[in-house]
C-alpha positions as CSV (number, residue, x, y, z in Angstrom):
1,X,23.0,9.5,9.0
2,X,19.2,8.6,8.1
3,X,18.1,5.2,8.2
4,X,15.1,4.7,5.3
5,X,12.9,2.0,6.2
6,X,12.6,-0.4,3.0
7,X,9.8,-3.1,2.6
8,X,9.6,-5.6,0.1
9,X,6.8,-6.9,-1.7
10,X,5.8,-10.3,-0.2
11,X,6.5,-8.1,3.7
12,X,3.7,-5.6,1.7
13,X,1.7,-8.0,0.9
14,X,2.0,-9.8,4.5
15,X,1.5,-6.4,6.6
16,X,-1.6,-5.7,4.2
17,X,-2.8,-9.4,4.9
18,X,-3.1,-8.8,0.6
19,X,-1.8,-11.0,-2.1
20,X,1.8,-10.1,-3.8
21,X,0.1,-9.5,-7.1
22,X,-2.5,-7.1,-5.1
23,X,0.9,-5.0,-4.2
24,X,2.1,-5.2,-7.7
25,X,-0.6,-4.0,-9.2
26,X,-0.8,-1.2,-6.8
27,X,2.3,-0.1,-8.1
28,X,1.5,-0.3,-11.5
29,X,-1.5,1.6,-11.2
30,X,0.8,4.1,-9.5
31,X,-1.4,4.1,-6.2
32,X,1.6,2.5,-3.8
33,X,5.2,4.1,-4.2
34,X,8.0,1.8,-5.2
35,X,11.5,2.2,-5.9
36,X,13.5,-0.1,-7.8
37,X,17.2,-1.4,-6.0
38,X,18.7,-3.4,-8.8
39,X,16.1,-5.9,-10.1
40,X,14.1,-6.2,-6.6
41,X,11.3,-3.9,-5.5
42,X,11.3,-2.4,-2.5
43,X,8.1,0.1,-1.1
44,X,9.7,2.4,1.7
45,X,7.7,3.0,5.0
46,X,6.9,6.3,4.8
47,X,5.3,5.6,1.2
48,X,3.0,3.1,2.5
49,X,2.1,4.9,5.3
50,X,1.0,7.7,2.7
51,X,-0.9,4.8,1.1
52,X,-2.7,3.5,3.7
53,X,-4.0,7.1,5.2
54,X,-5.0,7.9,2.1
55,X,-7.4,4.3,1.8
56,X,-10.8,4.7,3.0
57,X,-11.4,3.4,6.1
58,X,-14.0,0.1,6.0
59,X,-16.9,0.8,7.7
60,X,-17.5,4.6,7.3
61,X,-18.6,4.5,4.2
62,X,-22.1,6.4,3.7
63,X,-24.8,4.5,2.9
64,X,-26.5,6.1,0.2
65,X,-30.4,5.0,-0.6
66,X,-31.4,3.6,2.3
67,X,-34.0,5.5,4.3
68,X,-35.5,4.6,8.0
C-alpha cells in the first residue's frame, strides 16, 4: 500500500512562510495542485514539490539594463 502525503492549507501556507489566502489563490489561479476531501482542501507533497521547482529561484534573476 502507498502512503500519499496530504497538506493542508494553513501547513501550505506555514512551510511557504506565505499567507493562507496566498495558497488559495495559488489554487485558484491553478498554479498549486489541490484536491478536494469532502469540504477541506488538502495540497499533496508531491504537487507542491512540482510547485516550488517550478518557482524561480530569488536571487538569480538577470538584471537586465544595468551596464558596468
Amino acid at each position: 500500500m502507498t502512503t500519499i502525503v496530504v497538506n493542508s492549507i494553513p501547513e501550505v501556507a506555514k512551510r511557504l512562510r506565505a499567507s493562507e489566502r496566498f495558497v488559495e489563490n495559488e489554487i485558484a489561479r491553478g498554479e498549486l495542485k489541490a484536491i478536494k476531501v469532502g469540504r477541506l482542501t488538502r495540497i499533496q507533497e508531491g504537487d507542491l514539490a512540482d510547485y516550488l521547482a517550478s518557482r524561480p529561484v530569488a536571487g538569480n534573476r538577470s538584471r537586465q539594463g544595468t551596464t558596468n
